[in-house]
N, C-alpha and C positions, 0 to 999 in steps of 0.2 A: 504494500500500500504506500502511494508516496504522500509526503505531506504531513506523516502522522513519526510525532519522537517515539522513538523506541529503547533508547539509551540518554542518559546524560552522567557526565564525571566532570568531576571538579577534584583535581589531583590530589590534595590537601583533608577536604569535608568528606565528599560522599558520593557514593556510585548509585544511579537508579537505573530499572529496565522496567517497559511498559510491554506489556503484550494485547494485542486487541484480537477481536470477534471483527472479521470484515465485514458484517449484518448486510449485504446491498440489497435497497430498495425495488419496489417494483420500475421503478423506473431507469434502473440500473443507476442510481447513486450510489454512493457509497457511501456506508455511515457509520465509522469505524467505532467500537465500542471496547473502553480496556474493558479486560476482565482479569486482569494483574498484573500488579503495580509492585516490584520488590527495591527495597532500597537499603544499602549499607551505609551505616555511622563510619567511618574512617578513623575521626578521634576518638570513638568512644566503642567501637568494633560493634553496634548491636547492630543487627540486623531486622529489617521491619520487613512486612508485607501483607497484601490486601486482595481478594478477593472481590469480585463483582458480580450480582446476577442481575436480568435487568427483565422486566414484562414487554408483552409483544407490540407496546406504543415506544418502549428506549428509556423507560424510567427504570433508575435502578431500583430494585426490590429489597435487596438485599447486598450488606458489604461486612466480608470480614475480614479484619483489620487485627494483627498479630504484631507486637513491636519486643524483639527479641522473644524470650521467657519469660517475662513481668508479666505483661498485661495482653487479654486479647478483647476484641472489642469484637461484640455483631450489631450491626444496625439491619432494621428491619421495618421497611418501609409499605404501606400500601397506599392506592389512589382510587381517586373516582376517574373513571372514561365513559366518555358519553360520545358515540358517534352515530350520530344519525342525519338525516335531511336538516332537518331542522337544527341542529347542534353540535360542534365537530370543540368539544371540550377535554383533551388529555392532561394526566398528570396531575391532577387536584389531589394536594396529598392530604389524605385522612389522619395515618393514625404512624406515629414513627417511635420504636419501640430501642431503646439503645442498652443493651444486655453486656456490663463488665466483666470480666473474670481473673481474678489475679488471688493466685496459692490458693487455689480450689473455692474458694467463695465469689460466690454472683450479687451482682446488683444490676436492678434495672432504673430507666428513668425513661419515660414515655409521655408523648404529646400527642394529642385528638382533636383534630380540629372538626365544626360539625357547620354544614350552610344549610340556605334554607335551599330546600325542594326543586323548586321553580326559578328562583335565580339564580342559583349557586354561588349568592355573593357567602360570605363567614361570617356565624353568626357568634360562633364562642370557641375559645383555646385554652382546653385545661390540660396541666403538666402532673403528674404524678412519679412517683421514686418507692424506691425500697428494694427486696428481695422479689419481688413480684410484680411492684412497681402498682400497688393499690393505695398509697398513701398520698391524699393531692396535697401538692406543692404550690397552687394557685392557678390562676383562673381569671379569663375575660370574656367580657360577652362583648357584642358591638349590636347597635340597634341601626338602625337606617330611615332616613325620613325621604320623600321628595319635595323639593321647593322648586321655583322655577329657573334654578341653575342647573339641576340634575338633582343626584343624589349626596346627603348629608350622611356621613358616619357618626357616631360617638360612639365612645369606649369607656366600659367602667371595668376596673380591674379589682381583684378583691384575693386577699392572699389569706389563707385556712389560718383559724386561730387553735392554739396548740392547749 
């Protein structure tokens, strides 16, 4: 594939390789997609690397993310897709689930975003954490009014009392 980095070094800091998914389009585009990304610390020797999955619109789904021994990360990502006549909407992300792991204990920390129905504008974004990631951390709603400029936002934010 041309166009698309596949290596960078910098002699001193740190080596990376990209590898991608050449996905092409029906219309023979190319739409290259990593699906792993490895990089070397040079001063410090760890080694990292990342995983990629992605759903059949190009959004990533899922990513895991390894940096040496210590820590491994999965993000876990879902969306709304709407395609139709009437509506040609990818990629609204729903619900993003971010799962740690370091010396056998997990934590999670997750964000849900929810629109309305009919317009798909956002109506609220609540975060939660823990081992399960059931404990919220806070929280926004947004309302919408029309005036004769368009549409008006406000946001009230309200953070859990303990």
């Amino acid at each position: 594939m041309f166009g698309v980095t596949i290596s960078l070094s910098s002699p001193p800091l740190k080596e990376s390789f990209y590898n991608y998914i050449r996905n092409e389009e029906s219309n023979k585009q190319a739409n290259p997609q990593a699906y792993n990304v490895s990089e070397t610390d040079k001063l410090t020797n760890v080694y990292t690397y990342a995983y990629y999955d992605y759903d059949a619109y190009g959004n990533p789904t899922q990513v895991n993310h390894n940096i040496g021994s210590a820590l491994n990360t999965v993000t876990n990502q879902t969306y709304h897709n709407s395609v139709s006549s009437s509506r040609y909407l990818i990629g609204q992300p729903l619900i993003k689930t971010v799962t740690s792991t370091r010396g056998g204990a997990s934590w999670q920390d997750k964000e849900e975003i929810t629109y309305d129905a009919t317009t798909r504008l956002p109506l609220g974004r609540s975060t939660y954490t823990g081992t399960t990631a059931v404990n919220k951390t806070g929280e926004t709603k947004w309302t919408y009014e029309t005036n004769g400029s368009g549409i008006v936002a406000s946001e009230k934010k309200r953070r859990p009392t303990t």
